[in-house]
N, C-alpha and C positions, 0 to 999 in steps of 0.2 A: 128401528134401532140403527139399522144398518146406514142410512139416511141421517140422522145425529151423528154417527162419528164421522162420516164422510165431511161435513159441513164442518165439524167442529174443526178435524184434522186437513180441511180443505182439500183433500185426496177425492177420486176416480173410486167408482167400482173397483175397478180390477187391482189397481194400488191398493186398494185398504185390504182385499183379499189375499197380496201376496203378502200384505205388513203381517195381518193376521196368523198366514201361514208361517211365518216366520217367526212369530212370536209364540206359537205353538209349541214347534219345533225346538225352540229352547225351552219349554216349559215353562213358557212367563203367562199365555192363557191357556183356556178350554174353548172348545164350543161343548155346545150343550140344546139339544131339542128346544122347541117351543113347545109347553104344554098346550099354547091359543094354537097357534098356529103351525103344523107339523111340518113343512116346507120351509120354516124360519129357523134358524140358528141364531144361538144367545152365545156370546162371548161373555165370558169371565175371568176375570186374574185367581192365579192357580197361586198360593203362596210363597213361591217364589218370587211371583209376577206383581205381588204385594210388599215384596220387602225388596225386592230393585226400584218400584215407585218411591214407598220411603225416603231409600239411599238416594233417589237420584233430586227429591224436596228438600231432603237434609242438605246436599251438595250446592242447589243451586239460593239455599235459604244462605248460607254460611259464606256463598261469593260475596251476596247482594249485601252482606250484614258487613264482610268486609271493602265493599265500595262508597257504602254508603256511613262507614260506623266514624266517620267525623264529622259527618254533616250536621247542624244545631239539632236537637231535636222537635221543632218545629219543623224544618224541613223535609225531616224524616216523616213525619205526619204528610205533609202535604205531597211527597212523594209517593207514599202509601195509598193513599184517598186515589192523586191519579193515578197507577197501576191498577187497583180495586176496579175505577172506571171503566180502564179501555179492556181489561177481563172480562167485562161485566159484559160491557157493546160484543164483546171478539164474540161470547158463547150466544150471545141472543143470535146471530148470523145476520147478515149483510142489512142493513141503514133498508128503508124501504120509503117510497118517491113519494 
């Protein structure tokens, strides 16, 4: 798991540990034991940590809606489609030779 958000979030070890700890600390996650594996910690959004995600989807839905809300809406499609794309490539991780 550990390994997925490092990639996703392009962070270090030790970065994503202090993110982690930091985000603890405000009660936005948990960790939480591995049942598999008891040397692994499982990170979770604690319901707080769920409704700051929300707020911060709804904030950044409501920019895009107002940068983008003159544009034909065929454009807004084709806008759409490539965002969708380069989401798609970002989470798969890095193009491979």
């Amino acid at each position: 798991m550990r390994r997925r958000l490092s990639r996703a979030l392009h962070l270090e070890k030790s970065s994503l540990t202090g993110l982690v700890d930091r985000a603890a600390k405000r009660g936005l996650v948990r960790r939480t034991r591995s049942s598999r594996d008891r040397r692994a910690c499982l990170i979770e959004l604690t319901g707080e940590g769920q409704r700051m995600g929300e707020l911060a989807h709804e904030g950044v839905a409501a920019r895009l809606e107002t940068l983008a809300g003159d544009l034909p809406a065929g454009h807004r499609d084709l806008l759409a489609s490539a965002v969708e794309t380069l989401l798609s490539r970002h989470t798969a991780g890095p193009p491979r030779a």
